[in-house]
N, C-alpha and C positions, 0 to 999 in steps of 0.2 A: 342552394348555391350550385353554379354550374364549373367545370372544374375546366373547362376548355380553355387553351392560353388562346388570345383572339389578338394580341396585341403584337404588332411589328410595323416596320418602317414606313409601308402605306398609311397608314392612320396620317403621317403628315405631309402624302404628296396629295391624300384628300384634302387636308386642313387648307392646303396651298391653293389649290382651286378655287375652296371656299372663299376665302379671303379677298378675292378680287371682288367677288359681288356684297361683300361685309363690312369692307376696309374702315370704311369712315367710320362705322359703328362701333368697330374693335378701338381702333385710336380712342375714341370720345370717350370711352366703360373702362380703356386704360387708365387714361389721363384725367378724367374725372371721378373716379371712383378704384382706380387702384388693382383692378381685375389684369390679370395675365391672358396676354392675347392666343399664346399656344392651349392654353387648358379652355379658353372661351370658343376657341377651333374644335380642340379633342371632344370637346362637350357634343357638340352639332355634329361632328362626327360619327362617334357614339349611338346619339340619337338616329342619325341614320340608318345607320348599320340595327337598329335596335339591342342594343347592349349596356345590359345597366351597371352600372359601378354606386356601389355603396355612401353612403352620405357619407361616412367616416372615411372612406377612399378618398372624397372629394376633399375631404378635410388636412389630409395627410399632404396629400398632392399641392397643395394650396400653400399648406406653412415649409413643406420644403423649398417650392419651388419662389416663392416669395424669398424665402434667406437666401437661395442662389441670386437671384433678381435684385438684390438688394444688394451685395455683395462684386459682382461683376458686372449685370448688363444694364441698371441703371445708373451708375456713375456715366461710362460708355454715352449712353444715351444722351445722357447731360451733356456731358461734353459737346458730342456732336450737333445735337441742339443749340448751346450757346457761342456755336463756332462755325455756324450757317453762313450768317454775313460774313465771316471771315477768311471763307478758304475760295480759292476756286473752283467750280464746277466741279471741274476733276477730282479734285482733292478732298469734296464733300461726297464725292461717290465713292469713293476709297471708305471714307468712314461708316459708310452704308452698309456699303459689301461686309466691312468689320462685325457691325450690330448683325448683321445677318449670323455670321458664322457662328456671333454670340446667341440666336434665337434657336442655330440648331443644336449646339453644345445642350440649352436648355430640353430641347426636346429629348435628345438621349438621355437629358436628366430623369425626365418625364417619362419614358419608354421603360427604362430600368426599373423605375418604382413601381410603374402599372405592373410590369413581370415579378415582380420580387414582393408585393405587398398585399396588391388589391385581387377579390376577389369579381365574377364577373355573377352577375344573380338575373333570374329573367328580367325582362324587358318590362317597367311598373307602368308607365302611363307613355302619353304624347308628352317629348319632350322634357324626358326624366332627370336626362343629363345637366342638360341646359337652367332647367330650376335649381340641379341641386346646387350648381356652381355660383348662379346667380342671388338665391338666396343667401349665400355669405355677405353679400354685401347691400342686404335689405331688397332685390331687384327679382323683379321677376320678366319669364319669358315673355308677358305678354306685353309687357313695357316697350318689345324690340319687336316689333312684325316682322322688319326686315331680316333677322337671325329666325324664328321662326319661317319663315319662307326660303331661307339659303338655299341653294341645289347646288 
């Protein structure tokens, strides 16, 4: 086990980047299957960076950040979702901007427990991070080419 903290606020102005060439993917693995779009970012990230986080890390990070998720940003979500047709442009970008502030609230959720909990261990395979997270919910990397090929 490597004792280096690795983990600060870049990890998600990379995820942010990512995101634009993944977007569809991340929506579809949320909303079909339940997966959290910042920890399916942190994952790819990770991998980039080659940095492995423990399967039990992933596990932790997973049922915390689910009970916040559950709790705050998917009501939220709902909301805004079922209130698409009903607001004005404007006033559906307002609730955007809201969910947003709600996805980084999450990620200093995310941030804190990476510093406070998980260990970081060499580097196991191609795309270490990416399986371990996706194996939570029966999926694997190779199912996503296009998460696999992120830059």
């Amino acid at each position: 086990m490597l004792e280096e903290r690795v983990f600060d606020s870049s990890l998600w102005s990379d995820g942010e980047r990512l995101y634009s060439t993944v977007q569809n993917t991340c929506i579809t693995l949320q909303d079909e299957y339940g997966l959290a779009v910042n920890l399916l970012l942190l994952a790819i990230t990770l991998d980039k960076r080659t940095i492995a986080l423990g399967e039990d890390c992933w596990q932790r990070l997973q049922d915390e950040f689910n009970s916040w998720q559950q709790r705050f940003l998917a009501p939220f979500r709902q909301l805004r979702r079922l209130s698409k047709t009903q607001l004005q442009e404007q006033e559906y970008r307002r609730m955007l901007d809201v969910e947003l502030m709600l996805e980084r609230n999450g990620q200093r959720l995310i941030l804190n427990r990476l510093n406070q909990d998980c260990s970081v261990y060499p580097y196991q395979a191609p795309h270490w991070n990416l399986n371990c997270y996706l194996s939570m919910f029966n999926l694997s990397a190779e199912q996503f080419p296009e998460l696999l090929a992120a830059r």
